[in-house]
C-alpha positions in Angstrom: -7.2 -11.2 -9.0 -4.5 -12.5 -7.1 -2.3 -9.2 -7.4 -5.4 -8.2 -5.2 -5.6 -10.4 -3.0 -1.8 -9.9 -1.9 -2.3 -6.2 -1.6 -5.1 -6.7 0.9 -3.6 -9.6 2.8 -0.4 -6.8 3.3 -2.8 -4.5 4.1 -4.0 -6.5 7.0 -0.8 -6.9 8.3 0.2 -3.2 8.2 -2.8 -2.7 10.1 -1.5 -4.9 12.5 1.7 -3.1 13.0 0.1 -0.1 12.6 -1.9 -0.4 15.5 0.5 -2.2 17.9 3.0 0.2 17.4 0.2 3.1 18.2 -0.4 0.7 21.2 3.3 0.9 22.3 3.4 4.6 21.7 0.5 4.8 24.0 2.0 2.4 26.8 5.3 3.9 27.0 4.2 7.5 26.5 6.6 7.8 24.0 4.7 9.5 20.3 8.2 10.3 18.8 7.0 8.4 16.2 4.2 9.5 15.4 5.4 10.3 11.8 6.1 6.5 10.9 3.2 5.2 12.7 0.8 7.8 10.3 2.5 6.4 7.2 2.6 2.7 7.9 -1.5 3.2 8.7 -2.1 5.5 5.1 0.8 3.9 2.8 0.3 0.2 4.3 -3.2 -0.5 5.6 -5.4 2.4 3.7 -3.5 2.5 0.0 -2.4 -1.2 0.0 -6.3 -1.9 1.4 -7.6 0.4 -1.8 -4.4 -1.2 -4.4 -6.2 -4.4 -3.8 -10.0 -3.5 -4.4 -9.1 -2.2 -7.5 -7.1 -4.8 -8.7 -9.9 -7.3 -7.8 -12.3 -5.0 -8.8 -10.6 -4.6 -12.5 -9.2 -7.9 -13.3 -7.3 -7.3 -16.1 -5.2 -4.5 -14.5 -4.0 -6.6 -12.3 -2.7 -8.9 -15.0 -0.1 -6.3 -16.6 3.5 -5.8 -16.0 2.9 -2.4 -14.6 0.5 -3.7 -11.9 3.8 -6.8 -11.3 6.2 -3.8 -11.2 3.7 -1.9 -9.0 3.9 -4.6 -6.3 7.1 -5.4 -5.8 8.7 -1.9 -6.2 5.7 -0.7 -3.8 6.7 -3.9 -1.0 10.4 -3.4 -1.2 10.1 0.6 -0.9 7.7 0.7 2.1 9.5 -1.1 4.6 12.8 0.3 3.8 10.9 3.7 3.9 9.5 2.5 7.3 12.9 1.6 8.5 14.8 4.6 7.6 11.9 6.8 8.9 11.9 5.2 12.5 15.5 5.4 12.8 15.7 9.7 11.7 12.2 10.0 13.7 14.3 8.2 16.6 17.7 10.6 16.5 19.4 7.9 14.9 20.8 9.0 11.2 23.2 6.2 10.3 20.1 4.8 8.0 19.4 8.2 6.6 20.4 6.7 3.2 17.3 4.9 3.2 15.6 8.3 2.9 17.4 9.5 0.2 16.2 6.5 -1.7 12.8 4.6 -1.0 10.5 7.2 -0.2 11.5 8.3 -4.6 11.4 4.6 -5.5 8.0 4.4 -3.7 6.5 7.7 -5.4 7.8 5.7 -8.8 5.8 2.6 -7.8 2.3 4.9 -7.0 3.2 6.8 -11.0 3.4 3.1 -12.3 -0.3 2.5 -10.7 -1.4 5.3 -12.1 -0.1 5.0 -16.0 -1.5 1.3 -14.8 -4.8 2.6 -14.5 -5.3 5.4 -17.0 -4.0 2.1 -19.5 -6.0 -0.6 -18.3 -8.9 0.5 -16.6 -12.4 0.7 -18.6 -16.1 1.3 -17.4 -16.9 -1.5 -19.5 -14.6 -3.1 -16.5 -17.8 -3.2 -14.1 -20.3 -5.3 -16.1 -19.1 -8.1 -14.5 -20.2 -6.9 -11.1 -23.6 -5.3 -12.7 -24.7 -8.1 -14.1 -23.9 -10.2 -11.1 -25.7 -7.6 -8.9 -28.6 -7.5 -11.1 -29.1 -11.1 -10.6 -28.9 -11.4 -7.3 -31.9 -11.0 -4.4 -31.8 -9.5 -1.1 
């Protein structure tokens, strides 16, 4: 569960950035870009946000190497991503290197969720919550 946790407390701070930098786009009148602000919100806030319900959703995905190898190849990828993409968005190409690599390293980390899932992930999962649901009064 704490794989999850992690994911969601990133989330929140993509989110953050997310919306400031929308915020300064806005200010300065200035959506050049708009292309790094879309993916920080839908690879940082949304898929980070969703990574970490499912983990804490299904506890024992979380636990595997894949899901370790997941979240560290996923948190090193972004930002570099992030950077490079500001930069080429911005007319500036000396860190076009960066695209050449994270955005394929980032693609491998979202394939190692998804083996992660299609290994580890079982209806029989939910129970827990079921039962816990069932239990419980309004």
């Amino acid at each position: 569960m704490k794989m999850g946790v992690w994911f969601l407390k990133l989330a929140a701070l993509y989110f953050l950035i997310g919306v400031s930098m929308g915020l300064v786009m806005e200010m300065i009148e200035d959506h050049s870009l708009a292309g790094a602000h879309a993916h920080i919100n839908l690879l940082g806030w949304v898929s980070m946000g969703l990574f970490g319900f499912i983990y804490i959703l299904f506890p024992k995905a979380s636990e595997t190497l894949l899901a370790k190898l997941h979240f560290w190849l996923y948190n090193v990828s972004l930002p570099l991503f992030m950077l490079g993409l500001s930069f080429f968005l911005a007319g500036n190409t000396s860190l076009t290197v960066l695209l050449m690599i994270f955005p394929n390293l980032l693609v491998l980390s979202v394939i190692l969720f998804v083996i992660n899932m299609f290994l580890n992930l079982e209806a029989e999962d939910m129970t827990h919550l079921i039962k816990k649901n069932e239990n419980s009064s309004l």
